[in-house]
N, C-alpha and C positions, 0 to 999 in steps of 0.2 A: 747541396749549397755551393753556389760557385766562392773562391776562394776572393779574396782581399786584393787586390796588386797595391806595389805600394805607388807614389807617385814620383814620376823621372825626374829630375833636375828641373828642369824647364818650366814642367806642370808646378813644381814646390814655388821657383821664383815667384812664377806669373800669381800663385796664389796668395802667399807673403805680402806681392802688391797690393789685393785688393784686399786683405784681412787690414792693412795699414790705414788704405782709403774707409772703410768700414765707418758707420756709426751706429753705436748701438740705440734698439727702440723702445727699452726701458732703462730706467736710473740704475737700475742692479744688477743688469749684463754691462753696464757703463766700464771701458778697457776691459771686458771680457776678451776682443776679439785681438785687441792691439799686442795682446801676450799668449796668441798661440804657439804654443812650442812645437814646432813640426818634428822633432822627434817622437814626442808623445802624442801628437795628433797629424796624422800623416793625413788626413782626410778629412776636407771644411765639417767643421761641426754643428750639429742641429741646433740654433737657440732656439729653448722653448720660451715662449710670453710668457709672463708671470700671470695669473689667474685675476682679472679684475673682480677688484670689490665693487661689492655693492654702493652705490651711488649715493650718499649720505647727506642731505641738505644741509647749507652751510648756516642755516636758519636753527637748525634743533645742538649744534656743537660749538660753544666759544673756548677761544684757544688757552689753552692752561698748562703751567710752567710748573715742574718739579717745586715742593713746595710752597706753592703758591698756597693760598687760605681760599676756600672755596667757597662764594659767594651764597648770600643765607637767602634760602628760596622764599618768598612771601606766603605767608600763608592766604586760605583762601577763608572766610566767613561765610558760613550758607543763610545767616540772618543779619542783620546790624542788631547793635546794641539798643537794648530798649530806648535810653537815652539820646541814640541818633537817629532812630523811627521816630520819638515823638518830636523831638528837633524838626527832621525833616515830614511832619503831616502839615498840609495847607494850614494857613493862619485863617480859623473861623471868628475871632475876638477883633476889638478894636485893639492896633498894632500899640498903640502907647500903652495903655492900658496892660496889655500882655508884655511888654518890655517894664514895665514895674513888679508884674507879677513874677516874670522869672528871676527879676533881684532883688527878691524878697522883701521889698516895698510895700507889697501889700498884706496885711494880716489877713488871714483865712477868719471867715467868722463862724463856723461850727469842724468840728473834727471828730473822725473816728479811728481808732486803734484797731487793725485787724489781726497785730503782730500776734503769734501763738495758736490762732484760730487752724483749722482745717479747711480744704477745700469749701466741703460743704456746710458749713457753718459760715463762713466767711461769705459767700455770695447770698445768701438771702439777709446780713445783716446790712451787706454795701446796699441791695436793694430800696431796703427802708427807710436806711441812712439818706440817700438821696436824695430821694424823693419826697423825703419830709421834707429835707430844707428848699428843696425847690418849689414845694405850700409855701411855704416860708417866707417868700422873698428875699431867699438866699444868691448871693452869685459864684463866692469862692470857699468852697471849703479844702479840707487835707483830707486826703486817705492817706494812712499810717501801716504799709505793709510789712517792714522792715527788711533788709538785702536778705534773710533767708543763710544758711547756713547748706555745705558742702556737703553732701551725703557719698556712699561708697557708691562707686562708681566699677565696676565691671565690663562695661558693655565697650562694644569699637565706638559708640558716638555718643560722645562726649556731652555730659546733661547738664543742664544749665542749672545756676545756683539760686533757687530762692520760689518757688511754688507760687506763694501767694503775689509775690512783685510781678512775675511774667503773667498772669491772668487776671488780675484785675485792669489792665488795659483794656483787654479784648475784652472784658463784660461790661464794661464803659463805652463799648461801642456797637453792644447788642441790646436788643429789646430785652426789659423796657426802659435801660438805663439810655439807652443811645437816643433819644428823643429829647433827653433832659438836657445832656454833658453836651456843650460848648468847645470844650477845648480840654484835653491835657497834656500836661508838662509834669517831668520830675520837679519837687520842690528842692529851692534853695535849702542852702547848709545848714541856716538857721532853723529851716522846718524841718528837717530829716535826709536833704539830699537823695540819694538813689533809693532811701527806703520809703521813702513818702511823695506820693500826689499831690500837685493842686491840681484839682478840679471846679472848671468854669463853667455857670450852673446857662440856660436860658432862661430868657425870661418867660413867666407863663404868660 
């Protein structure tokens, strides 16, 4: 290995100079170069670059201060609430008519209680219910589901409260009920609110 020299007078000057003129090319060699001590560094020193990171869009990071409170992330809903599904289905009824119905202006003229029932007990009694009164000359009646009650819950996805309130929609909109039912809507307060239907019959 060839040995070290160290550097003459002249070479130290001339070097002092340009460590002075110097600007460093990262913030954290920043006056690295303006305090070389040429005793302990007799020989221009190698800066190494600091290692660039990875390129982080400024899009997925908002800037956040030492206790700051961290902003509460929205959650996401994989369905709406039955109540804003039947809100938002097309207006099949006459629009007046339907704006008394949802404010409880109108009396329901036949009803059935499905509260307590089962699955399958309950769907062939909505069945008959129906469609009787739709012989009838029926136009509004109530389905009486009730909100249904919180069961244990184990699983990652999260199960909705009330059996018979969540399907009785959808069998209002399957054969042979879907041919009868006109329209529905949760009923007003006065009928039951979220555990009761009114259902808007056609006519035959």
């Amino acid at each position: 290995m060839s040995r070290r020299r160290t550097l003459r007078p002249e070479e130290e000057e001339l070097w002092q100079a340009v460590a002075r003129t110097a600007r460093p090319m990262h913030p954290k060699t920043k006056g690295f170069l303006a305090r070389i001590d040429s005793a302990t560094h007799p020989h221009p020193p190698v800066v190494e670059s600091a290692p660039r990171e990875a390129a982080i869009p400024k899009a997925w990071l908002e800037p956040f201060r030492l206790g700051q409170k961290a902003r509460p992330v929205a959650g996401h809903d994989l369905a709406p609430g039955l109540g804003d599904a039947l809100k938002a289905a097309p207006l099949q009824m006459d629009a007046k008519v339907h704006g008394r119905m949802v404010r409880g202006k109108l009396m329901p003229e036949a009803r059935i209680d499905l509260h307590g029932m089962t699955l399958a007990e309950a769907h062939p009694e909505l069945i008959r219910f129906v469609l009787n009164a739709q012989t009838a000359g029926m136009r509004l009646v109530l389905v009486i589901t009730g909100k249904g009650k919180r069961g244990e819950d184990h699983g990652p996805i999260p199960q909705r409260m009330g059996a018979l309130r969540h399907q009785v929609p959808q069998w209002l909109r399957l054969p042979p009920l879907g041919s009868a039912v006109l329209q529905v809507t949760e009923a007003h307060l006065k009928h039951g609110g979220s555990g009761a239907y009114y259902v808007y019959l056609r006519r035959r």
